[in-house]
GUZA-288380 format. One record per residue (C-alpha): residue in three letters; z, x, y. Coordinates in steps of 0.1 Angstrom, whole numbers, plus 5000, padded with zeros to 4 digits. Each point is the difference from the previous one (the first is absolute). Layout:
<atoms>
ALAZXY
...
</atoms>
This chain:
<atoms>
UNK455653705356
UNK503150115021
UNK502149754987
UNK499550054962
UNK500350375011
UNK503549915018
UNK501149814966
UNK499050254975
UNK501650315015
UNK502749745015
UNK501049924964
UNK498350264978
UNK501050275016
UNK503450195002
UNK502049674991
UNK497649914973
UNK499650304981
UNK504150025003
UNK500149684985
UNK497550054975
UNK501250334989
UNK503649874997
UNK499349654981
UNK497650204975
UNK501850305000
UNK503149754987
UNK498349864977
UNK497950194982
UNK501450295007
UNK497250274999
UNK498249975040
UNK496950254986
UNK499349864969
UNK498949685024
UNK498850195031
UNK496349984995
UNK500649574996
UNK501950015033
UNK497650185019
UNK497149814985
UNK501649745013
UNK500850075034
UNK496550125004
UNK498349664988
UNK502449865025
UNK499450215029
UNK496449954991
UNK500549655007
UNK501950015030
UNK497950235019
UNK496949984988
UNK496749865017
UNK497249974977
UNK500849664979
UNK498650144971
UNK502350285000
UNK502849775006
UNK498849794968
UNK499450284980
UNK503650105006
UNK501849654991
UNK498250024969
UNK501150334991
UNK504249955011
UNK499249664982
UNK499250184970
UNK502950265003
UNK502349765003
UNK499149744973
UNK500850264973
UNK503250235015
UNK503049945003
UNK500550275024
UNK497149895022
UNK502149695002
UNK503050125012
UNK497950225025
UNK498549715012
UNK502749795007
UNK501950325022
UNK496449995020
UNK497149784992
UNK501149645012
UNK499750075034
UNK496450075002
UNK499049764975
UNK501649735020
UNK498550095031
UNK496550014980
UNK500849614993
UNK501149915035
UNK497250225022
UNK496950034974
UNK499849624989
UNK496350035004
UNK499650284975
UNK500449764971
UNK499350334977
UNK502750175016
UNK502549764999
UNK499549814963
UNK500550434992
UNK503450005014
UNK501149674987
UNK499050164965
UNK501950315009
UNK503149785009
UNK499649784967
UNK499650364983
UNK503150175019
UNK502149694987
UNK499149954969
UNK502050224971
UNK498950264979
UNK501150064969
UNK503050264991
UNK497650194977
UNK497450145029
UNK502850165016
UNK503350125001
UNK503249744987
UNK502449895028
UNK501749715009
UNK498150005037
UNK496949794999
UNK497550045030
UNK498549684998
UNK503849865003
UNK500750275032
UNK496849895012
UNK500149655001
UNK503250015019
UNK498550225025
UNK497349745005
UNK501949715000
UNK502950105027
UNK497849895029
UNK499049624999
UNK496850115024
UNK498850164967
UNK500449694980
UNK498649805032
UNK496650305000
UNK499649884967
UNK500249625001
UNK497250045026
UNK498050194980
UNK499649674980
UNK498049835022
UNK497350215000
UNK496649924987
UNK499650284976
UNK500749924968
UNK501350324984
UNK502250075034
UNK501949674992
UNK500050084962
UNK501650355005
UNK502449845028
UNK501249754976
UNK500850234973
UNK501850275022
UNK502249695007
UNK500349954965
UNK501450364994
UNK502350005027
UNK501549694987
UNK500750134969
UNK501850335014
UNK502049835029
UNK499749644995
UNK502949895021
UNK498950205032
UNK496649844997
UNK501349684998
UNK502350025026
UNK496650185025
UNK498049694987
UNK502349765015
UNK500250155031
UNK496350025006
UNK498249685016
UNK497849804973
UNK500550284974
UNK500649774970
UNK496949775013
UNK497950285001
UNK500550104967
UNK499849634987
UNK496450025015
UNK499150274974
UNK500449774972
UNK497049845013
UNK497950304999
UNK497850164977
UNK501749994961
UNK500250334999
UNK502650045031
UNK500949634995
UNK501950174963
UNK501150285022
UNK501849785025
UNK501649794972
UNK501950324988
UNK500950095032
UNK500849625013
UNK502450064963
UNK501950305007
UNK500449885034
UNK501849674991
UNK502450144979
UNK504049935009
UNK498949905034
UNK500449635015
UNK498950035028
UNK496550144991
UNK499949734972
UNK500649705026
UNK497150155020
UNK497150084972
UNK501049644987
UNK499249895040
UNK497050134999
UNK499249784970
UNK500450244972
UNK500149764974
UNK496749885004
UNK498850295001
UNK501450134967
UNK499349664979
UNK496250035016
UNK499250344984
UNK502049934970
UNK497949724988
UNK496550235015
UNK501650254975
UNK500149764970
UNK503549905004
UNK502250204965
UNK496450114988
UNK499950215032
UNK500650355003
UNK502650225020
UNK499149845031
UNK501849664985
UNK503150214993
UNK500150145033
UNK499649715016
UNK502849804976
UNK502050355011
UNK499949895040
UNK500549594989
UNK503150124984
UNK501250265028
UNK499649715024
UNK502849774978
UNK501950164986
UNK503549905015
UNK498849855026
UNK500249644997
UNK498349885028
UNK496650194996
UNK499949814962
UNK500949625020
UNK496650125021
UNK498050084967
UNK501249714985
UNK499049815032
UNK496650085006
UNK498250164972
UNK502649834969
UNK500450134969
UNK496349944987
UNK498450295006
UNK503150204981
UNK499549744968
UNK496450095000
UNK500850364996
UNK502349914967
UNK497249804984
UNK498750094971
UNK498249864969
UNK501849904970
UNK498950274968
UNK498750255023
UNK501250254974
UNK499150385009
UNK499149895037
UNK503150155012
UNK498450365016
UNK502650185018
UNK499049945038
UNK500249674992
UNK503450024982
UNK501450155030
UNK498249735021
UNK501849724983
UNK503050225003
UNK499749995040
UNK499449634998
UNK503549954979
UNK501550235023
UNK499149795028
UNK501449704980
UNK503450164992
UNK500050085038
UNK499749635007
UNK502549924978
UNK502650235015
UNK499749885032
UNK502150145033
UNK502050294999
UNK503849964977
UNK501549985037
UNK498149705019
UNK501249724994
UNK496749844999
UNK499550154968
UNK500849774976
UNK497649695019
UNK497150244998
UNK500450094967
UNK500049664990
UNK497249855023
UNK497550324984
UNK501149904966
UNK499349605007
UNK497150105016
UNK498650234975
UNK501049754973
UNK497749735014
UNK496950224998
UNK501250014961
UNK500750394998
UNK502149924973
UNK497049994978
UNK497850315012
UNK503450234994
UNK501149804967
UNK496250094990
UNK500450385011
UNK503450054985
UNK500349804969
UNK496449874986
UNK498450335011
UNK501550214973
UNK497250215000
UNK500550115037
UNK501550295006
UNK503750054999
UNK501250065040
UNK497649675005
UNK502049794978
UNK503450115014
UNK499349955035
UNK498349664994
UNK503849914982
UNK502150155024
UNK497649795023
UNK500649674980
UNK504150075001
UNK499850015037
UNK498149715005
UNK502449774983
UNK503350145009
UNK502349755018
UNK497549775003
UNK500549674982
UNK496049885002
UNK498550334989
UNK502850044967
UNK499049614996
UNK496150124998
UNK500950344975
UNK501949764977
UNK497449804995
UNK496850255001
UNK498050064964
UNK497750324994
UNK498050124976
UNK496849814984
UNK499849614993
UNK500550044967
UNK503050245000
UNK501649875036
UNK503850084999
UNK503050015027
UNK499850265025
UNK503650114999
UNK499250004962
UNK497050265007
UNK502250215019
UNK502950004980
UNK496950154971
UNK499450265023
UNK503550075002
UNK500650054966
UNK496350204987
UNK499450205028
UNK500150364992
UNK500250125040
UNK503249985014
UNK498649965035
UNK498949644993
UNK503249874976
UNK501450095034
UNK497049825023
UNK500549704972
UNK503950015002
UNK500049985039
UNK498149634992
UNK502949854983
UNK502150195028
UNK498149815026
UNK500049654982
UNK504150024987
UNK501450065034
UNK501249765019
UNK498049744979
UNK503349824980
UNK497049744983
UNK497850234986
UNK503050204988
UNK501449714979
UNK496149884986
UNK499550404991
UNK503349974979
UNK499549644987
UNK497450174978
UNK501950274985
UNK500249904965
UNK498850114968
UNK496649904989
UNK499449864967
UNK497550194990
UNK502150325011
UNK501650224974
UNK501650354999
UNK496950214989
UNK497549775023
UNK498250275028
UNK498349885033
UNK500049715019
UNK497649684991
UNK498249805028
UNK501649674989
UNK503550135003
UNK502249905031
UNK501450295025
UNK503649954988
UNK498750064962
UNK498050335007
UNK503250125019
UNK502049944974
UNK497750174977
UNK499550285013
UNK504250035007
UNK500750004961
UNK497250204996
UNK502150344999
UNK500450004962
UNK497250235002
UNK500250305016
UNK496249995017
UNK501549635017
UNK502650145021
UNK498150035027
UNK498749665001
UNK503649894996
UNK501250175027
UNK497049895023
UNK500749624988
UNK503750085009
UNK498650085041
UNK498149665003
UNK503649824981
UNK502050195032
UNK497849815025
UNK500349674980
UNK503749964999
UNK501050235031
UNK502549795027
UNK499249684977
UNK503249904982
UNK498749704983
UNK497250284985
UNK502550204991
UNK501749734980
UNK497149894987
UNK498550314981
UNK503350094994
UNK499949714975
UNK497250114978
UNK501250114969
UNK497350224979
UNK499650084964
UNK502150304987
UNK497950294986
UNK500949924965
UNK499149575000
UNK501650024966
UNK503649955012
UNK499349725020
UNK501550065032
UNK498550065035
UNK501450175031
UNK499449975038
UNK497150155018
UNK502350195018
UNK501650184967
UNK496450104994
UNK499450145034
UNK502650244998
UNK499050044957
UNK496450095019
UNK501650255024
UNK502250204972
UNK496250044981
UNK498850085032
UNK502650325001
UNK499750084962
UNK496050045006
UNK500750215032
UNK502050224979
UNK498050024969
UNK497150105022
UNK501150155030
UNK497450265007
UNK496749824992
UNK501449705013
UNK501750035029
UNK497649955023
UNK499249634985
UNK503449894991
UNK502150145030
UNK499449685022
UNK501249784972
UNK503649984999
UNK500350005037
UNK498149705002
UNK502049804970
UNK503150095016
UNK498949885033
UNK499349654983
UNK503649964987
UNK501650115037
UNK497749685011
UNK500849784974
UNK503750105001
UNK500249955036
UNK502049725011
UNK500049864968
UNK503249974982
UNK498449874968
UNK497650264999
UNK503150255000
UNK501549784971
UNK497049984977
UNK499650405006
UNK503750114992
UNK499949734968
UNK499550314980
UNK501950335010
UNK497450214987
UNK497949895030
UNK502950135022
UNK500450324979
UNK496150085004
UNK499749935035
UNK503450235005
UNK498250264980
UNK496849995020
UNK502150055031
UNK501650284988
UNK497850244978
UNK498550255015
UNK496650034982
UNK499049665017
UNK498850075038
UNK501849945030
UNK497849695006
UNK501349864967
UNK503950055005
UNK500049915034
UNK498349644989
UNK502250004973
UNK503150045017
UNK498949745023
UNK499449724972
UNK503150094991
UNK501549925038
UNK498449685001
UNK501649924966
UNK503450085019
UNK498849835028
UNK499449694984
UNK501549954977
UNK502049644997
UNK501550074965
UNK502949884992
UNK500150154962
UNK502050324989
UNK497750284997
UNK497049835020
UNK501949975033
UNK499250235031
UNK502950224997
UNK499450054964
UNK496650165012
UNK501050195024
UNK502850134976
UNK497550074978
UNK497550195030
UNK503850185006
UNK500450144964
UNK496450074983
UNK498250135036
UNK502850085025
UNK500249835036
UNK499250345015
UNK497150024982
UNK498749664999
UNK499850015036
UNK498050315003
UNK497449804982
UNK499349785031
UNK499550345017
UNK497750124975
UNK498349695005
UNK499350025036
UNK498850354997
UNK497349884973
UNK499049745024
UNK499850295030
UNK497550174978
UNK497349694989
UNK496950055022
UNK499749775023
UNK497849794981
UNK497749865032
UNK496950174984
UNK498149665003
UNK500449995038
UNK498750365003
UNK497249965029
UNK496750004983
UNK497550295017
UNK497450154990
UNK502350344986
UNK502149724980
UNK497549794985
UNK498750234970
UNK503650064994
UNK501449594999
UNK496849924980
UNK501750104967
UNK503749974997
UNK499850074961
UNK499350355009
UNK502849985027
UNK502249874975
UNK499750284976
UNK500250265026
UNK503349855012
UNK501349954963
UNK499650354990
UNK501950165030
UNK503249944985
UNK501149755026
UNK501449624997
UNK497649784990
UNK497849825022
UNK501349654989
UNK503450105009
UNK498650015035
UNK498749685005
UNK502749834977
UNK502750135016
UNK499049895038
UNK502049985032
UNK501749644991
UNK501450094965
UNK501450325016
UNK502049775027
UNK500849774970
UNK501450254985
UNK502150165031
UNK501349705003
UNK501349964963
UNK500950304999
UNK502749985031
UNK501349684981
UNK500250164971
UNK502250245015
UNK502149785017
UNK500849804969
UNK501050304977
UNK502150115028
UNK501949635004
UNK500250004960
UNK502250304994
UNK501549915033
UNK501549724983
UNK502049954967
UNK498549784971
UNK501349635003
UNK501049964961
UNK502950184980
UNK499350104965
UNK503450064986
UNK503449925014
UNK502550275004
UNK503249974978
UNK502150045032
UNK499049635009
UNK501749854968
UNK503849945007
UNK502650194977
UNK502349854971
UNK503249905018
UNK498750115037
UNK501349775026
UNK497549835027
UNK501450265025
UNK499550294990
UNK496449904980
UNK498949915036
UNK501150305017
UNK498150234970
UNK497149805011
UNK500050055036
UNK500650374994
UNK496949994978
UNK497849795022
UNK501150245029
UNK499050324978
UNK496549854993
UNK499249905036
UNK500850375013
UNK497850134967
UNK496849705008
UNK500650135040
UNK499550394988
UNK497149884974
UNK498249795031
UNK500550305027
UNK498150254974
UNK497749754992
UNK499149915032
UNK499750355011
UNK498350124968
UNK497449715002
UNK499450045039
UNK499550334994
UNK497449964972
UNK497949735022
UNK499950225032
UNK499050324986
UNK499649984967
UNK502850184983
UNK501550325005
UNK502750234984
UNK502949924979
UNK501950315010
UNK502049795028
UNK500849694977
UNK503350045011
UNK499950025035
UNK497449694998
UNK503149794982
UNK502650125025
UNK497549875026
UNK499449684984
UNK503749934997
UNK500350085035
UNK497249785010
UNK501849704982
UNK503450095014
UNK498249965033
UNK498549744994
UNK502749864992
UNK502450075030
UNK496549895019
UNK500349684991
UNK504149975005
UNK498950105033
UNK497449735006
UNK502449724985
UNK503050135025
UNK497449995028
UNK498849654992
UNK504149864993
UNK500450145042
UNK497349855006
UNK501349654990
UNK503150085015
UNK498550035035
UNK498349714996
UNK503249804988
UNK501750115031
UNK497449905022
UNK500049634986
UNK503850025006
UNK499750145034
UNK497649755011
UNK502149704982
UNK503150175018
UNK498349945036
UNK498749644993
UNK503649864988
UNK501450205031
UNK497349825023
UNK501149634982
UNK503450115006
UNK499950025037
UNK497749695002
UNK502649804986
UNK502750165020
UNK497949895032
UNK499549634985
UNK504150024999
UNK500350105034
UNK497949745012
UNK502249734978
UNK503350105020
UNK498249975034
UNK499249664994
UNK503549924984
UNK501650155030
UNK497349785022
UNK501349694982
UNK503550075004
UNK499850055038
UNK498149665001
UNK502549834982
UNK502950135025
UNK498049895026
UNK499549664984
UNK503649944993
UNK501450115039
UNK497449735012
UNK501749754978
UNK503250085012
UNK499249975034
UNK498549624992
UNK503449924986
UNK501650075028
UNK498149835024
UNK499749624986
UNK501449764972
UNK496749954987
UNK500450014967
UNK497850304984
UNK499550064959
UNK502150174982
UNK498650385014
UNK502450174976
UNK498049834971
UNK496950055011
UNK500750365009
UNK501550074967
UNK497349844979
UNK497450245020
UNK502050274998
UNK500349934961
UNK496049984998
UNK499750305018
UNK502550174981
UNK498449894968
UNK496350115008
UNK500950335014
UNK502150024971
UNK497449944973
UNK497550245024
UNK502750285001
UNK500549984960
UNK496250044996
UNK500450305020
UNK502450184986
UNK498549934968
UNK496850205005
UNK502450285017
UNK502050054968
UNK496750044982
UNK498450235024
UNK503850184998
UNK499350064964
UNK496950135003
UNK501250275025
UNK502450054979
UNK497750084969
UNK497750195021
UNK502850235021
UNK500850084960
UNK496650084989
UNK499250205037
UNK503450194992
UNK498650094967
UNK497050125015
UNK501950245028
UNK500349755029
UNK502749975021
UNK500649635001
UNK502250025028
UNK497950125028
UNK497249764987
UNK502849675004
UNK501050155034
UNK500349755028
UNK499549694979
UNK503849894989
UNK500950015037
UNK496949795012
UNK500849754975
UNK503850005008
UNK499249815034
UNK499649664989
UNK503250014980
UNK501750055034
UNK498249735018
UNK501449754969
UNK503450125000
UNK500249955037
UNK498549684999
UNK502249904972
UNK502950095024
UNK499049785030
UNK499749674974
UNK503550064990
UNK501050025038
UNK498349705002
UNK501649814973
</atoms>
């Protein structure tokens, strides 16, 4: 008794009436008028805390219970002193089971709101204010936990959905408390194995408690979630179930949703059976569709689309689980359950259907075997089976909610991209049926796809058909988008003229744009009852002939065949009563028709289009339209309605999305088509034209056109004017029109950069905008004088290098040869001293005996004559090679003069050296004429 005594006045006391007076004196203003509550309450509390007859104690839970259930000022008085004392009740009085299932019901009550009409308005809640006061200490959330363990029923009933309120006030706190707590998750895992009753509660909580959290997903999943879920989904009855079924579907989607490795561990152990059960229904069960069960089916597809998806846009794992779920999903034949649900089951309701097709479009995107299977797939009785696609592409046309022409469209989305084969068999079949005429309305079973396309594109004769015609021209956009050869290929039908009579046909292509001009006339004629049906219309033709006109130069041709195409779309871009949406697509087909255009024909080329975008709209202008379409893409929704996360608030809601429609059509805002037509990759598509467009205007009146019209009658030469004077009059005039073509490029580059990078401006400094294009060219000019002087020193210095380098090597061959000379006169002189030697020997053997001896003189002269002769021939060779080495000195002492060298220092020192042996010869010459 001491301690709850030490709490209560500890807390409830000085610093609790302070903080009670000052939160609900802030908030509802009046303290007196809420006096008697706070009293009341304080004494039920104090009761509590210091009382000693249990009954009493009892009595007094029930009564604060019942004070605080129904005021909002007994809330807030609470919260400043009441949890406290009922969380010491919980910890210290566990065997009062009375007591303490009273305070868990006073907890649930404190935390749960009341409505705004009991008490006073304000932006304050004291359930919110409350739950964050209980959920700041994780030994509260940790009291709690083991209040689910005990044996009482209502105790663990009343624990569980206290839980459940605090999660939904301060969801992130909890979760983070839960995680921090030792077997937390496991022991409320173990509640979905208790009685039903807390079993449904724990599923709720187990719910809100797996949202946007991974790490609590990886654990429930741990503690085999899965099995769990699928086990009391098929106890409930599986989609004939009730909420439970939902809730349950609710946590299986929480638990993968972006998180790629808890859906390769469903897939792993449980597979995708027990989902495909969920989805099956009976063929004809007409009226069977209740709305629980609606909203079941809707959890299931959920749970499909989820699949589909796979890992978050980041990983880059995404791609390999998206396609293992849709191979694996595709093997238990899913195809058929959601074909059945969103194309057979006409009598289902409408949010069914257009899941189930959304569903279908995922399951085949990018992946060749599933688009195989949808091509080849037949619905509908035996005796009325037709095509699939050709079902779909019905839908399409008839349907009369927008929401599932969209769910329908995204099909042929799906199937188109990336798929280049079932592009080109799509178009193979576009061509007029035989039994098709001008007046024919509706589709039969027998016709092929490309025929009931093509119908329901003429179709616009007729007011009431335009928007079939537009619809057929969304599902012609997927056919032929980044597929030339499609392109080419429709672009080759030719269709009957309105009026057969004459005989003549035009291309499908003149009637697209024929369509979109009716389209604009209806808008008109009927702009106020209308608008809300017709305003997606015209964006969506338009968007068909920026795809079709994209990289495709005969598509450009065929369009600008007639110039009243080029004069409507110029018009659409630039009248006013048409909506930014429409101008800003219009200017762009116009851009691509600039872009790429390969016209070679006057009138048809790409300057005479951008000439013409010049004079009728104005460059300034025409550019603002790309802004003005960027803004009208700023302000579509966001168009992700079918990823919403389906919870029990949401369900009612996503179970009719005719009455969505016509809540969203009526507020005056673009239309919900425009939304889901318009997506993220068209928008980058149309960035990206749209920054070539601009970069191709600007190169176009950068440049002059290549082709002269007329010649001036300065070119022709006068009667009686010589050749000399005719050529100087047409050098003056060639000079006059280069300075005017340099003035003309400098404002045209200037005007034209200046239009591209911010869209135009003011006219009132033309002038100073010429003067500054003149000046640009000027230094341009002088620029690139600059560069060509640059580059001439450059070859200059590299000229002189080659010389210098050549200079050394002749010097180095010089003074090699002079050494090889050198050498040459030592051995001469060598020979010459042995010969003087030879001949005082034989002198001396004459004088000493009669012998007689050969002739010496004859012998010595005929070796002296050899000698001569070899060093002769060896001494010519010589001085051969030095006369050509002297004339290449020569030419290169001339060349290193003209390049600033003094020659002199360089040929320093070698004239002397090479003087040497001259000596030794003349002296030697002198001693063989002493000797003679």
């Amino acid at each position: 008794m001491d301690s709850r005594s030490i709490n209560l006045r500890g807390f409830a006391g000085s610093a609790g009436k302070n903080i009670m007076q000052g939160i609900g004196g802030f908030v509802f203003g009046n303290e007196t008028s809420e006096s008697r509550e706070d009293s009341y309450v304080e004494r039920s509390l104090d009761r509590i805390s210091n009382g000693t007859i249990p009954d009493d104690r009892r009595s007094a839970m029930t009564e604060l219970l019942s004070v605080v259930g129904e005021s909002r000022s007994a809330q807030m008085s609470f919260g400043a002193m009441g949890f406290p004392v009922l969380l010491n009740v919980l910890k210290e009085d566990r065997e009062d089971v009375e007591l303490v299932r009273g305070a868990l019901e006073t907890l649930v009550g404190a935390l749960t709101p009341i409505e705004a009409s009991q008490g006073p308005k304000t932006e304050v809640q004291p359930a919110s204010m409350n739950s964050d006061l209980l959920s700041r200490e994780t030994e509260n959330i940790s009291l709690l936990l083991s209040l689910l363990t005990e044996e009482d029923f209502y105790v663990r009933y009343y624990t569980i959905q206290l839980l459940t309120a605090l999660l939904t006030n301060s969801l992130k706190r909890l979760q983070e408390a839960i995680l921090l707590i030792p077997r937390g998750i496991t022991v409320l895992m173990d509640m979905l194995m208790d009685r039903e009753v807390i079993r449904n509660e724990a599923l709720l909580l187990l719910t809100y408690l797996t949202r946007d959290a991974e790490e609590i997903q990886k654990i429930v999943v741990f503690e085999g979630a899965f099995d769990k879920i699928f086990s009391i989904i098929a106890e409930e009855g599986y989609s004939d179930g009730g909420v439970v079924v939902q809730d349950c579907l609710e946590l299986l989607n929480n638990l993968i949703r972006n998180n790629a490795s808890n859906q390769m561990l469903l897939k792993e152990t449980m597979g995708f059976d027990p989902l495909i059960s969920i989805l099956k229904i009976r063929r004809g069960s007409a009226f069977n569709f209740t709305q629980q069960k609606t909203v079941n089916l809707l959890g299931a597809l959920h749970t499909v689309e989820l699949l589909l998806m796979g890992a978050p846009p980041g990983e880059p794992s995404k791609d390999t689980s998206k396609i293992t779920n849709q191979t694996a999903l595709a093997k238990k034949n899913i195809l058929d359950y959601l074909l059945l649900l969103g194309v057979e089951s006409q009598w289902a309701p409408v949010a069914l259907r257009c899941t189930a097709l959304r569903c279908i479009g995922s399951l085949v995107l990018r992946n060749p075997q599933n688009l195989e299977s949808l091509a080849s797939k037949q619905v509908g009785e035996e005796s009325h089976l037709q095509p699939a696609l050709n079902a779909i592409l019905v839908i399409i046309l008839r349907t009369s909610v927008a929401q599932e022409f969209v769910a329908a469209d995204y099909v042929f989305k799906c199937f188109c991209e990336k798929n280049p084969n079932g592009q080109a068999l799509l178009a193979s079949t576009i061509a007029p049926h035989p039994n098709q005429g001008p007046a024919t309305h509706g589709a039969s079973s027998d016709m092929p796809f490309g025929s009931i396309l093509l119908q329901a594109l003429v179709s616009s004769d007729v007011n009431g058909d335009m928007e079939a015609c537009c619809r057929a021209a969304s599902v012609l956009t997927h056919v032929i988008k980044d597929n030339l050869q499609c392109k080419d290929r429709v672009l080759q039908i030719q269709l009957e003229t309105p009026t057969p009579s004459l005989g003549r046909t035009e291309p499908l292509l003149h009637r697209i744009v024929t369509c979109l001009s009716v389209a604009a006339l209806t808008e008109g004629e009927n702009e106020q009852s209308r608008q809300s049906e017709e305003s997606y219309i015209q964006p969506v033709i338009l968007r068909l002939l920026i795809i079709w006109l994209a990289d495709c130069a005969n598509a450009v041709d065929c369009l600008l065949e007639s110039a009243v195409h080029l004069n409507y779309i110029i018009e659409l871009a630039s009248n006013k009563r048409y909506t930014g949406c429409v101008r800003g697509l219009a200017a762009v087909v116009l851009g691509v028709c600039v872009l790429n255009n390969a016209s070679r024909e006057k009138g048809r080329d790409a300057f005479a289009v951008a000439d013409a975008i010049s004079q009728k709209i104005g460059l300034t202008t025409y550019f603002m339209r790309f802004d003005e379409l960027r803004k009208s893409f700023l302000h579509l929704p966001s168009g992700q309605q079918h990823h919403k996360q389906l919870s029990r608030s949401s369900a009612n809601s996503m179970s009719d999305f005719q009455e969505i429609e016509e809540e969203e059509t009526n507020k005056g805002e673009p239309h919900p088509v425009l939304s889901e037509i318009f997506d993220s990759q068209f928008v980058s598509f149309i960035s990206k034209l749209e920054t070539d467009i601009r970069e191709n205007v600007m190169d176009l009146f950068s440049r002059t056109k290549t082709a002269t019209a007329v010649l001036p009658a300065e070119l022709e030469q006068k009667n009686g004017e010589v050749d000399g004077e005719y050529i100087k009059r047409l050098k003056s005039f060639v000079e006059r029109q280069c300075n005017e073509m340099q003035d003309l490029l400098g404002r045209n580059a200037i005007l034209a950069e200046d239009l591209v990078r911010t869209g135009g401006g003011s006219t009132s400094d033309s002038s100073e905008r010429s003067s500054s294009g003149r000046e640009r060219v000027q230094i341009e000019a002088l620029r690139q004088e600059l560069e060509g002087a640059a580059r001439r020193n450059e070859v200059l210095k590299t000229e002189k290098a080659q010389i210098e380098a050549e200079a050394n090597n002749q010097r180095n061959i010089a003074v090699k040869l002079e050494s090889d000379l050198k050498s040459l006169a030592v051995a001469y002189n060598s020979l010459e001293q042995a010969n003087y030697r030879l001949d005082a020997e034989l002198k001396t053997l004459r004088q000493g005996g009669s012998t007689p001896y050969p002739d010496v003189e004859a012998i010595k002269a005929q070796a002296k004559e050899e000698a001569e002769k070899e060093s002769e021939v060896e001494l010519n060779d010589l001085l051969v090679c030095l006369g050509q080495e002297q004339t290449k000195v020569e030419k290169l002492s001339g060349r290193l003069a003209e390049l600033g060298e003094d020659v002199d220092t360089l040929l320093q020192g070698i004239g002397d050296d090479a003087a040497l042996p001259d000596d030794d010869d003349d002296d030697e010459e002198e001693d063989d004429d002493d000797e003679k």
